[in-house]
PDB file of N, H, CA, C and O in Angstrom:
ATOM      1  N   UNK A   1      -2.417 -18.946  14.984  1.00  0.00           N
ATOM      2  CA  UNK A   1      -3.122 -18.712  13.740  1.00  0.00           C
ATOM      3  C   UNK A   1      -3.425 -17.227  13.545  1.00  0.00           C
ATOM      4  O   UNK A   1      -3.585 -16.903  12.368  1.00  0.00           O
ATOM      5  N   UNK A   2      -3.510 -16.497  14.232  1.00  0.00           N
ATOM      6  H   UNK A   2      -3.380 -16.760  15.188  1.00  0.00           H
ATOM      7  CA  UNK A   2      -4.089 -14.942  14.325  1.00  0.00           C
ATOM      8  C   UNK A   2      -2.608 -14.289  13.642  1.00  0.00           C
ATOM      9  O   UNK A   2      -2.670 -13.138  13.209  1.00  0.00           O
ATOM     10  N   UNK A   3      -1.536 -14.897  13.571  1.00  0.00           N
ATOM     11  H   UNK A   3      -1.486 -15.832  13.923  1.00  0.00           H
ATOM     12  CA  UNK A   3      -0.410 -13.834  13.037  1.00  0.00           C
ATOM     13  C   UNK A   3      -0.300 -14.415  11.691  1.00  0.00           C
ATOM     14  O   UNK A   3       0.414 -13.829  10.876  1.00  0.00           O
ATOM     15  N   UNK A   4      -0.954 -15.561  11.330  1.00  0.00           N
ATOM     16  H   UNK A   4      -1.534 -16.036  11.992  1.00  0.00           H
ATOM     17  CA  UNK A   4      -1.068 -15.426   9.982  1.00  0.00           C
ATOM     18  C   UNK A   4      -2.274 -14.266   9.645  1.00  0.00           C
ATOM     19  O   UNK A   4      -2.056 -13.344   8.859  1.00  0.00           O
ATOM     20  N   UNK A   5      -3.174 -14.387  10.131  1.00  0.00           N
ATOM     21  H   UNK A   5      -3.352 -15.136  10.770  1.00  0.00           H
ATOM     22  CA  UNK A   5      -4.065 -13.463   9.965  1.00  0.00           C
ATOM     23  C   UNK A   5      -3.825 -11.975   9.453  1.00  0.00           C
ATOM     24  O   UNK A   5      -4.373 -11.282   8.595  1.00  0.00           O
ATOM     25  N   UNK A   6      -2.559 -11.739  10.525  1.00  0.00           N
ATOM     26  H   UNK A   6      -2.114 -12.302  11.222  1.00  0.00           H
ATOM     27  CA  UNK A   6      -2.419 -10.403  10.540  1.00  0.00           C
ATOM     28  C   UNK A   6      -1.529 -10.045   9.303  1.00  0.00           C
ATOM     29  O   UNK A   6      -1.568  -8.966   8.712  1.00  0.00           O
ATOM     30  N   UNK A   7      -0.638 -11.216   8.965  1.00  0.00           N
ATOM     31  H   UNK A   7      -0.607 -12.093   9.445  1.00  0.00           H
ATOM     32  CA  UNK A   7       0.015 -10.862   7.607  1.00  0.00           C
ATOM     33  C   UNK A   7      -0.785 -10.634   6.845  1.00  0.00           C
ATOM     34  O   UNK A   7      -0.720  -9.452   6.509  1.00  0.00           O
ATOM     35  N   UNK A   8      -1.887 -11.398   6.154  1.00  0.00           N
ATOM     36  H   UNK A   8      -1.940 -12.358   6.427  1.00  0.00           H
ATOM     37  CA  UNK A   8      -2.348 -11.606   5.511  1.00  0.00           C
ATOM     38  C   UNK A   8      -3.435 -10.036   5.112  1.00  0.00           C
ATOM     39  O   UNK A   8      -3.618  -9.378   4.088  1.00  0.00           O
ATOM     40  N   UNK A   9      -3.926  -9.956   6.464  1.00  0.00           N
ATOM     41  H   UNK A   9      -3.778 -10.490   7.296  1.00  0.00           H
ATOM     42  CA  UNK A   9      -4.198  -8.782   6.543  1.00  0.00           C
ATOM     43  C   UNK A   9      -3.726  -7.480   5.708  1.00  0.00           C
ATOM     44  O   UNK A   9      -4.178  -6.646   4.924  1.00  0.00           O
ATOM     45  N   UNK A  10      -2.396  -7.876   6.448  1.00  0.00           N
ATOM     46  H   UNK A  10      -2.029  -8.554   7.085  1.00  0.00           H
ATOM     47  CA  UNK A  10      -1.818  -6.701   5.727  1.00  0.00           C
ATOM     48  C   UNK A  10      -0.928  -6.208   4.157  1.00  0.00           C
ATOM     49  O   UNK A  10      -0.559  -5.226   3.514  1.00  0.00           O
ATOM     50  N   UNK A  11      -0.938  -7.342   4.162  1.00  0.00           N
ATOM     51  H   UNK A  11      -1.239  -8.141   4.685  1.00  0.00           H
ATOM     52  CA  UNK A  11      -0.376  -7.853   2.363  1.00  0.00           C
ATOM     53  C   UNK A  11      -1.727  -7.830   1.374  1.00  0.00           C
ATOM     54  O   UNK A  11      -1.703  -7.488   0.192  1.00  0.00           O
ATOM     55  N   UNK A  12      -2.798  -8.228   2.043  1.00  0.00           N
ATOM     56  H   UNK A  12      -2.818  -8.506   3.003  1.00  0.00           H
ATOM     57  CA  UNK A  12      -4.005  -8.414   0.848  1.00  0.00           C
ATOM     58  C   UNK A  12      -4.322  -7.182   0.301  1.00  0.00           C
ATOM     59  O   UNK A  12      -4.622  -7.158  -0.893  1.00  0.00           O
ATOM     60  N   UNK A  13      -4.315  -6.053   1.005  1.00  0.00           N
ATOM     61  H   UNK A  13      -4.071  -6.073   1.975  1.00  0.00           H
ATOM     62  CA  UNK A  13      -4.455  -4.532   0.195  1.00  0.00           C
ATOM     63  C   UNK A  13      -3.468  -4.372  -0.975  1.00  0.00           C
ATOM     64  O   UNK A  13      -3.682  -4.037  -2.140  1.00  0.00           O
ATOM     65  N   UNK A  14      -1.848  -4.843  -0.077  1.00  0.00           N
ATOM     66  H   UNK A  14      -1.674  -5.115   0.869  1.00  0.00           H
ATOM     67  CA  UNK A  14      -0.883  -3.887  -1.352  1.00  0.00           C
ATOM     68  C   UNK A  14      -0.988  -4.556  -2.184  1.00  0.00           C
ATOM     69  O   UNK A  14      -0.980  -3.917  -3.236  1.00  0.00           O
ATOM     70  N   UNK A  15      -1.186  -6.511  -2.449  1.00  0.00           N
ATOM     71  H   UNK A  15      -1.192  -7.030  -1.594  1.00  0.00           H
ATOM     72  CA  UNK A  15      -1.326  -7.138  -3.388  1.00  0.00           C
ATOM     73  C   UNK A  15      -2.639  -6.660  -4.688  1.00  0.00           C
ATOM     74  O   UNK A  15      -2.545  -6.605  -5.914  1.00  0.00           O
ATOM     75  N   UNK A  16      -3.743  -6.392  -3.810  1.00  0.00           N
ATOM     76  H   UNK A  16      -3.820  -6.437  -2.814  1.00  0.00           H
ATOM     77  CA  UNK A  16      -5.141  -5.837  -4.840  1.00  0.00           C
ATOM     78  C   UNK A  16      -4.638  -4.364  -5.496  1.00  0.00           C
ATOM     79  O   UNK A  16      -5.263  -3.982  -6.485  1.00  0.00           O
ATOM     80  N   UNK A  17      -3.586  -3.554  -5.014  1.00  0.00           N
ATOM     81  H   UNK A  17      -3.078  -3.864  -4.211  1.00  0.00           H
ATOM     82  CA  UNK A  17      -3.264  -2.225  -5.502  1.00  0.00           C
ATOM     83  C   UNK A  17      -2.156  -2.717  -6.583  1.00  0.00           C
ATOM     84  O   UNK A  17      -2.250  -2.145  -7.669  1.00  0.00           O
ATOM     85  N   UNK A  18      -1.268  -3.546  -6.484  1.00  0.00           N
ATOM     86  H   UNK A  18      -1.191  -4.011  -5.602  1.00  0.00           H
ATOM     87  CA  UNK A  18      -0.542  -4.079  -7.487  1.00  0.00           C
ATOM     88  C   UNK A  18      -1.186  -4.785  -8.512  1.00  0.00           C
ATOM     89  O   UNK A  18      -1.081  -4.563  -9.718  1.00  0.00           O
ATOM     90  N   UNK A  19      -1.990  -5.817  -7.854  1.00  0.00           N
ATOM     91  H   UNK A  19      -2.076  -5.998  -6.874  1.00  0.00           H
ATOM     92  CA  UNK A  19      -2.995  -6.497  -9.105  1.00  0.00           C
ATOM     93  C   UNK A  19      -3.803  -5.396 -10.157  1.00  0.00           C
ATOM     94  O   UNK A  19      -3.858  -5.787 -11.323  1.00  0.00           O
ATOM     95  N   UNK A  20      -4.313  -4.315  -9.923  1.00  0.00           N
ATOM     96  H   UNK A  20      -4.268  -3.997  -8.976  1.00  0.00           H
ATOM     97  CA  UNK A  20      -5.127  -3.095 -10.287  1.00  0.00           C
ATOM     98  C   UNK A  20      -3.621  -2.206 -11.125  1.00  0.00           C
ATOM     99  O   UNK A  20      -3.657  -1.558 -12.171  1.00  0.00           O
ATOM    100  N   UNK A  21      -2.906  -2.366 -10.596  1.00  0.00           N
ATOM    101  H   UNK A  21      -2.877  -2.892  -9.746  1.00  0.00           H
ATOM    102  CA  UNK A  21      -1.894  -1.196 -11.581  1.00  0.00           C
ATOM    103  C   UNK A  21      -1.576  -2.507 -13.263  1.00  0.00           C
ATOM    104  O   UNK A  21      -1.793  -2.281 -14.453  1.00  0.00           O
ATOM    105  N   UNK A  22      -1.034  -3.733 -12.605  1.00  0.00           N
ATOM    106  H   UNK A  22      -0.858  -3.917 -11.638  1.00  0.00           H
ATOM    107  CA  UNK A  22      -1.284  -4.281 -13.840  1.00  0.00           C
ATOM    108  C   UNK A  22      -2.037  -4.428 -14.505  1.00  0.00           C
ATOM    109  O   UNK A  22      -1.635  -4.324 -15.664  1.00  0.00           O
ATOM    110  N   UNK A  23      -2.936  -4.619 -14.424  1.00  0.00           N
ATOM    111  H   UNK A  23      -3.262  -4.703 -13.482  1.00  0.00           H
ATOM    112  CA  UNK A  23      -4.493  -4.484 -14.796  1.00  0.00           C
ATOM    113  C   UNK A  23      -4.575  -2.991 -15.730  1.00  0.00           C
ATOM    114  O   UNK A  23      -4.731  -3.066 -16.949  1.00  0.00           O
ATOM    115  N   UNK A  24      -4.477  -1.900 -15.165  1.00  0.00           N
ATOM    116  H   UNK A  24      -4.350  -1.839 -14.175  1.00  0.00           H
ATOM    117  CA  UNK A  24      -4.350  -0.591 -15.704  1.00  0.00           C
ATOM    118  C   UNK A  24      -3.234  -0.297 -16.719  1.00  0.00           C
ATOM    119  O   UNK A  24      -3.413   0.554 -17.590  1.00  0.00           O
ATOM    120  N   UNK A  25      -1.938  -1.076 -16.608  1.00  0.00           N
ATOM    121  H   UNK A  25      -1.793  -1.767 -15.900  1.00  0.00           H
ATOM    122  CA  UNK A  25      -1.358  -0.988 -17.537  1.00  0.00           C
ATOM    123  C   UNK A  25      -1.415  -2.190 -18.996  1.00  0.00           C
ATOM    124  O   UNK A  25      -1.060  -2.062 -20.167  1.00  0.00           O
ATOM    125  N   UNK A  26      -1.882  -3.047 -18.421  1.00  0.00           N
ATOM    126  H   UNK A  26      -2.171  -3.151 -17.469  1.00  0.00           H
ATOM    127  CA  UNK A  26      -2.145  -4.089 -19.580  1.00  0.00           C
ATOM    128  C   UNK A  26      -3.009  -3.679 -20.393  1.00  0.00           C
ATOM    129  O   UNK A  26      -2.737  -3.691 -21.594  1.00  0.00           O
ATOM    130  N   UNK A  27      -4.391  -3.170 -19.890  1.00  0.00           N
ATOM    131  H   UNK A  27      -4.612  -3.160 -18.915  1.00  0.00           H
ATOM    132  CA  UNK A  27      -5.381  -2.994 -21.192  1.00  0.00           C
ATOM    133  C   UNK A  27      -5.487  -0.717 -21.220  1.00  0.00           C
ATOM    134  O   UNK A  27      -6.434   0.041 -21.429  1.00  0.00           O
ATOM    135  N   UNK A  28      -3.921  -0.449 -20.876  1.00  0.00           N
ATOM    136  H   UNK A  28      -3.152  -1.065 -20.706  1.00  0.00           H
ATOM    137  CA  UNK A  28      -3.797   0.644 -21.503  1.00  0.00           C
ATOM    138  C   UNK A  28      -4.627   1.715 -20.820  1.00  0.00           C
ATOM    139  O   UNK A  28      -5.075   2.254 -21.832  1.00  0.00           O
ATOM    140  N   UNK A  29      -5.036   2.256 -20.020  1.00  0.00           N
ATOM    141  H   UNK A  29      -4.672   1.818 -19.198  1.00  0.00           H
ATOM    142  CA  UNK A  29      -5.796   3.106 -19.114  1.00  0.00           C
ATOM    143  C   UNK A  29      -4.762   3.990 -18.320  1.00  0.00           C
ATOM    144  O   UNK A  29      -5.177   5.040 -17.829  1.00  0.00           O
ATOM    145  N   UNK A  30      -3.343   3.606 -18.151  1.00  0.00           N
ATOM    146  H   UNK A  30      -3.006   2.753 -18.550  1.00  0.00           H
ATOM    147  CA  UNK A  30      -2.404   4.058 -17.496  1.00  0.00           C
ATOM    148  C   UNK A  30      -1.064   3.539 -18.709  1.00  0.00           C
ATOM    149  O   UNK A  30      -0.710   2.376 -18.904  1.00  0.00           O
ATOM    150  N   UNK A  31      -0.511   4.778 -19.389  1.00  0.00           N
ATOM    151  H   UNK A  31      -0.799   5.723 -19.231  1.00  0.00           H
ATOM    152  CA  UNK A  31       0.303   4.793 -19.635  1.00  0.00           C
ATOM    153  C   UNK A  31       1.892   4.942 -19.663  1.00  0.00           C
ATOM    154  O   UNK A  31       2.209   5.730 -18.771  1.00  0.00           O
ATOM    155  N   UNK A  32       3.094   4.440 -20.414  1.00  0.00           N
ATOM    156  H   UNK A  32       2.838   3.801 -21.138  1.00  0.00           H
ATOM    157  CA  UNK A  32       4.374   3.955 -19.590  1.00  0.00           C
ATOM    158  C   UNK A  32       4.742   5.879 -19.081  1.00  0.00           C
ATOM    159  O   UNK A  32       5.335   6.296 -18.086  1.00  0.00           O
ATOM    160  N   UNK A  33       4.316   6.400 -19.852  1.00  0.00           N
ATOM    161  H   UNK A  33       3.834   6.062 -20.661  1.00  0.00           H
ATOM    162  CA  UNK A  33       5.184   8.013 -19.697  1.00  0.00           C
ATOM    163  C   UNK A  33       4.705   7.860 -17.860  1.00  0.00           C
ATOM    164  O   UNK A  33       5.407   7.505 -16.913  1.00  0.00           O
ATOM    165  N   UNK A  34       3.165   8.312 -17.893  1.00  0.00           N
ATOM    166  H   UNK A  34       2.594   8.601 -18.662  1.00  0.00           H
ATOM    167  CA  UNK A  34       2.641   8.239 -16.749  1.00  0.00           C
ATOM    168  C   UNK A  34       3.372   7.764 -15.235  1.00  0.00           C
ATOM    169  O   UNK A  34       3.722   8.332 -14.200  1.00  0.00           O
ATOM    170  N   UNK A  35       3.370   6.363 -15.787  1.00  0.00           N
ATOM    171  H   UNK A  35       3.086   5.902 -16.627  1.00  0.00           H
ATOM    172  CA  UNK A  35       3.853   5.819 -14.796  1.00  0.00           C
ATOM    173  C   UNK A  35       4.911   6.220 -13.678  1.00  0.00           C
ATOM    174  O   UNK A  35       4.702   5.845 -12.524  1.00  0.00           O
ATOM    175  N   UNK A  36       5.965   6.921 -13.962  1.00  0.00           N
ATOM    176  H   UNK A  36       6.135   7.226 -14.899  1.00  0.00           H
ATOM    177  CA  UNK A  36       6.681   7.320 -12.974  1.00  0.00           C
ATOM    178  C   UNK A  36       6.227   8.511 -12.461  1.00  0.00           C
ATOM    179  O   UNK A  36       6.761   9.045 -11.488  1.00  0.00           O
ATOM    180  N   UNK A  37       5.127   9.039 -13.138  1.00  0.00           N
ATOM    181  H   UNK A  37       4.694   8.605 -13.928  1.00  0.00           H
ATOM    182  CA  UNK A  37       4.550  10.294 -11.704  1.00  0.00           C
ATOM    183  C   UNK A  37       3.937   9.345 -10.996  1.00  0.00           C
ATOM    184  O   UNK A  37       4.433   9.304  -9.870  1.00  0.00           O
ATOM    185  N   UNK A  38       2.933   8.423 -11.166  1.00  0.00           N
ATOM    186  H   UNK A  38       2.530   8.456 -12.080  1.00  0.00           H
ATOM    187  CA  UNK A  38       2.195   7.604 -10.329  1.00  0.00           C
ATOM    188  C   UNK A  38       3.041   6.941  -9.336  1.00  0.00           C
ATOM    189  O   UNK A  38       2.411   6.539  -8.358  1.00  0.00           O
ATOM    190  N   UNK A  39       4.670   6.656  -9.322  1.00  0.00           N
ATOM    191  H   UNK A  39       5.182   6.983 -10.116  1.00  0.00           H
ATOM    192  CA  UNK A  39       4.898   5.530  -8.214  1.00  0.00           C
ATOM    193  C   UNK A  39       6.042   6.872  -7.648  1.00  0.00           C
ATOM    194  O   UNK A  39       6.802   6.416  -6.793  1.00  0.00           O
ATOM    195  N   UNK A  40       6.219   7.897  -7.850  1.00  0.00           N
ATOM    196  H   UNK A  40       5.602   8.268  -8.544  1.00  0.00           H
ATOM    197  CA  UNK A  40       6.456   9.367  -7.122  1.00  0.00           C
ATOM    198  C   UNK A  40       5.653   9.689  -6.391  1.00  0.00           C
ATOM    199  O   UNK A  40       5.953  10.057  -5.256  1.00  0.00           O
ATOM    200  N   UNK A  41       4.008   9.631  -6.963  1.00  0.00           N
ATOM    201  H   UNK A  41       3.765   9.332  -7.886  1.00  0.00           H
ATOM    202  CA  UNK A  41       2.949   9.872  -5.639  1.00  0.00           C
ATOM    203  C   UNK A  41       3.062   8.867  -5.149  1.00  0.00           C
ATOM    204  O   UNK A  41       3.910   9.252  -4.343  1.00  0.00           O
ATOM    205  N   UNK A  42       2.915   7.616  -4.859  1.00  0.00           N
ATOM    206  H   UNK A  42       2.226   7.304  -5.514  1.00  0.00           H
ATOM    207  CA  UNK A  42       2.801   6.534  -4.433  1.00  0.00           C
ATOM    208  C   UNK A  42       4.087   6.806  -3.156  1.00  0.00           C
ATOM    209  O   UNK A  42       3.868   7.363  -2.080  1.00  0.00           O
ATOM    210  N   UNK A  43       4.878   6.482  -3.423  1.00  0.00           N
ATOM    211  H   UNK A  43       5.057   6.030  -4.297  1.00  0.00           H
ATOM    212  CA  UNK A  43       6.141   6.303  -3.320  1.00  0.00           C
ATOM    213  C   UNK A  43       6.813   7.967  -1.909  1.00  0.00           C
ATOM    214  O   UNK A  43       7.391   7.949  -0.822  1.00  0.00           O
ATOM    215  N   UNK A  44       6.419   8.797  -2.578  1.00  0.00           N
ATOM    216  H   UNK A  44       5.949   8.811  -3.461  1.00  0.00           H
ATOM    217  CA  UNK A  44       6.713  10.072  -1.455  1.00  0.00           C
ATOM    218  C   UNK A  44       5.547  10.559  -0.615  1.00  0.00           C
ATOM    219  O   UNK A  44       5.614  11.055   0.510  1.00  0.00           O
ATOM    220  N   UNK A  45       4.549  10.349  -1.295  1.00  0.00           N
ATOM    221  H   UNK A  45       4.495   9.946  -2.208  1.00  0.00           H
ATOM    222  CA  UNK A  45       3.712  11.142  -0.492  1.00  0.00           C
ATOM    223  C   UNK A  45       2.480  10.340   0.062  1.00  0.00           C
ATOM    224  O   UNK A  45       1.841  10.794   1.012  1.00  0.00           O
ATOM    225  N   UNK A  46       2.109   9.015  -0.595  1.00  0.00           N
ATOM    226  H   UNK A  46       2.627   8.646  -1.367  1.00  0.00           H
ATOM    227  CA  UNK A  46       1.052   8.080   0.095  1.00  0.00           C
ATOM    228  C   UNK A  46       1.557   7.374   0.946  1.00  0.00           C
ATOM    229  O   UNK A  46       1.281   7.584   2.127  1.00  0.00           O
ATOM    230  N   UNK A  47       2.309   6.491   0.629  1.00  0.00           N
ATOM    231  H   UNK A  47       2.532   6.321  -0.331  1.00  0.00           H
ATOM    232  CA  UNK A  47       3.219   5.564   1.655  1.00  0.00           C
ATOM    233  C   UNK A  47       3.645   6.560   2.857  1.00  0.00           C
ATOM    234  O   UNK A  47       2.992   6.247   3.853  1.00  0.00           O
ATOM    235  N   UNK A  48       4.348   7.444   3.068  1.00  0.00           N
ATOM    236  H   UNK A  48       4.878   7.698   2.259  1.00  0.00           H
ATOM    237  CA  UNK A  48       4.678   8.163   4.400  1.00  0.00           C
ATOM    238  C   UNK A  48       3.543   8.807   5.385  1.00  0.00           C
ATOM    239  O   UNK A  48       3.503   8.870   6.613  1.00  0.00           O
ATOM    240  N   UNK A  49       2.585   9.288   4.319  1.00  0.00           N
ATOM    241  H   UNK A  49       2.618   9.237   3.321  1.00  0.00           H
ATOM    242  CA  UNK A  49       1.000   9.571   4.994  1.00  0.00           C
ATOM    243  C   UNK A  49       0.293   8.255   5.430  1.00  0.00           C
ATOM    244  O   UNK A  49      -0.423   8.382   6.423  1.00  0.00           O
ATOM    245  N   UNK A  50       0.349   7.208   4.960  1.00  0.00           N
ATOM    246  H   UNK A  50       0.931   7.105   4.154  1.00  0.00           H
ATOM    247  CA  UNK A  50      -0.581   5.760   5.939  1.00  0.00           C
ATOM    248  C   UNK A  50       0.534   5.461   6.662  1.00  0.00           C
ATOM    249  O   UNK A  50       0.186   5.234   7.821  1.00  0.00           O
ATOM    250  N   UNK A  51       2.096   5.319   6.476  1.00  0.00           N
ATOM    251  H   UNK A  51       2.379   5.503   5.535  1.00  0.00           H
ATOM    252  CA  UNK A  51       2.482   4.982   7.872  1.00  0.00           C
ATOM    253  C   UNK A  51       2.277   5.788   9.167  1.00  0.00           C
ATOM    254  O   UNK A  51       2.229   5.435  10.345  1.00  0.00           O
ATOM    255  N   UNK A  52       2.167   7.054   8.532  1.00  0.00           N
ATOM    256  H   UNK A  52       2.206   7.341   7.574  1.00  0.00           H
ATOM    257  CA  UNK A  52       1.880   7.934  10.056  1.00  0.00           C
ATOM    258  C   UNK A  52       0.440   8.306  10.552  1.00  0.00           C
ATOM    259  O   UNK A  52       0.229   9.075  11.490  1.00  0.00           O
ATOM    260  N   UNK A  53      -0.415   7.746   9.900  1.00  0.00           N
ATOM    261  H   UNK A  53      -0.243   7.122   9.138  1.00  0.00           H
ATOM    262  CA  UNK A  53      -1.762   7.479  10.397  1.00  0.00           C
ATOM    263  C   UNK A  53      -1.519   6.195  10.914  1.00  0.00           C
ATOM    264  O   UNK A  53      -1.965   6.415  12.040  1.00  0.00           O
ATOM    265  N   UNK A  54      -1.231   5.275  10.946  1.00  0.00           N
ATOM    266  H   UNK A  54      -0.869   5.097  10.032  1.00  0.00           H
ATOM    267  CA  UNK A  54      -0.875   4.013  11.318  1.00  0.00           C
ATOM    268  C   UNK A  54      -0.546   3.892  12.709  1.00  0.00           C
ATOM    269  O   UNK A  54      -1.116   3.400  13.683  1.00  0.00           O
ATOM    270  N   UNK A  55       0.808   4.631  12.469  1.00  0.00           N
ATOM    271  H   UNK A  55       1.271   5.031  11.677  1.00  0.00           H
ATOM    272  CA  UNK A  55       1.665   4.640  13.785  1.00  0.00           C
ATOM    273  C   UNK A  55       0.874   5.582  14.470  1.00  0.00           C
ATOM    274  O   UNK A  55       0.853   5.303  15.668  1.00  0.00           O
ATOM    275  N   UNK A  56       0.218   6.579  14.198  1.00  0.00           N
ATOM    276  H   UNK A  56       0.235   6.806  13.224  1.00  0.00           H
ATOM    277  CA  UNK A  56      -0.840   7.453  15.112  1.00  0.00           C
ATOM    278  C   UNK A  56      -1.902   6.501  15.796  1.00  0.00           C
ATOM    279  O   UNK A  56      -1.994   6.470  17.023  1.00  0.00           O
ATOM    280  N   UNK A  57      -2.701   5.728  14.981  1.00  0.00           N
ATOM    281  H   UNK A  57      -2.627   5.753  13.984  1.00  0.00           H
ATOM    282  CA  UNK A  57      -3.679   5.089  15.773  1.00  0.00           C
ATOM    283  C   UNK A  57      -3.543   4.206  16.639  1.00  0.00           C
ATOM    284  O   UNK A  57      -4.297   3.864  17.549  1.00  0.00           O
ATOM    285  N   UNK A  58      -2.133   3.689  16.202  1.00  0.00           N
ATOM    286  H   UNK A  58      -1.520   3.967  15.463  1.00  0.00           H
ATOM    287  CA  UNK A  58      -1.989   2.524  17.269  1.00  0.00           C
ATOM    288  C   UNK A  58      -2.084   2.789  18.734  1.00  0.00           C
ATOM    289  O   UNK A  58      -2.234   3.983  18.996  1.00  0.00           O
ATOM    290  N   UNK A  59      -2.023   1.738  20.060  1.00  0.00           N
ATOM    291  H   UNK A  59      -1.901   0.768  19.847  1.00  0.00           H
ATOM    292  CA  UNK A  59      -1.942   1.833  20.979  1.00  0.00           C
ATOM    293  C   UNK A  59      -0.918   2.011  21.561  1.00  0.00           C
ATOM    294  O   UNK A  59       0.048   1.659  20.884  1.00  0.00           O
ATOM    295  N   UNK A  60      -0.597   2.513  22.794  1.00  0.00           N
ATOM    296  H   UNK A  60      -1.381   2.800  23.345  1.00  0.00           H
ATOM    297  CA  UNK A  60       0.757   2.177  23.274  1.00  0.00           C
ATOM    298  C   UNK A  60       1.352   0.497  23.386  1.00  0.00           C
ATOM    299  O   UNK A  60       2.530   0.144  23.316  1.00  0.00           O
ATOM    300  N   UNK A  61       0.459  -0.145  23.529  1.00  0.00           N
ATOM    301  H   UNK A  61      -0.497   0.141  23.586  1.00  0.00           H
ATOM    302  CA  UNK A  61       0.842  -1.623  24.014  1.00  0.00           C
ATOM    303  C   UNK A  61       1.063  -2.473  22.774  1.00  0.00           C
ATOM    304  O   UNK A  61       1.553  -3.600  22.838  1.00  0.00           O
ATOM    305  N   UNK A  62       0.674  -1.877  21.619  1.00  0.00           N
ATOM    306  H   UNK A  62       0.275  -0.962  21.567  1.00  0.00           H
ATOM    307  CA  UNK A  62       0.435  -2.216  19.943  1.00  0.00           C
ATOM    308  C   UNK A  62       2.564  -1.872  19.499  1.00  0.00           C
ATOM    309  O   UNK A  62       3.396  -2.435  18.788  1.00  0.00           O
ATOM    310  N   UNK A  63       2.561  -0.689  20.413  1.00  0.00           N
ATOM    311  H   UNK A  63       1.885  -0.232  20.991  1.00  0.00           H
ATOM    312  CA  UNK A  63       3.941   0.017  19.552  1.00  0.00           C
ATOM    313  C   UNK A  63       5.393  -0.883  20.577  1.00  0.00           C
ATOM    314  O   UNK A  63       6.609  -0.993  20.420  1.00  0.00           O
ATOM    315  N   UNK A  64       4.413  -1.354  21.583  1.00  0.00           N
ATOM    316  H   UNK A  64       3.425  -1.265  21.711  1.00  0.00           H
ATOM    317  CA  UNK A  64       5.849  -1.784  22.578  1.00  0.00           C
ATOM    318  C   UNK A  64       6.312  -3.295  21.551  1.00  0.00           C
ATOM    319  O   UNK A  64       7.489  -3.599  21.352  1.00  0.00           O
ATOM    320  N   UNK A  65       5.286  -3.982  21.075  1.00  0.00           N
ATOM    321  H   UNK A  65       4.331  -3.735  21.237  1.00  0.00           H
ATOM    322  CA  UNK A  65       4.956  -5.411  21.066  1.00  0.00           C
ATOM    323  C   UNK A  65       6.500  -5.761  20.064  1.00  0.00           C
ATOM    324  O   UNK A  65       6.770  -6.914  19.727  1.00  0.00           O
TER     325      UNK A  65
END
């Protein structure tokens, strides 16, 4: 049961950051021009910065598994 956990874990963030961009684009707060600088930051420079805090914190016995 704990590796459902851990999916879950880890899907429930990107799902609430996806739920929130639709959200932002439906009632207009984030517009279509916009949008492709937003998934450029997203996309080059956030995503490669949390995987390597990620892979930094882990343990050695975390990275063998």
């Amino acid at each position: 049961m704990s590796v459902l956990f851990t999916i879950i874990d880890a899907l429930l963030p990107i799902a609430l950051v996806i739920l929130l961009g639709i959200v932002a684009g439906h009632t207009g707060m984030i517009k279509s021009e916009q949008s492709s600088v937003l998934a450029d930051l997203a996309l080059d420079f956030c995503l490669p910065s949390l995987l390597l805090v990620a892979t930094a914190t882990m343990s050695t016995a975390e990275l063998s598994k």
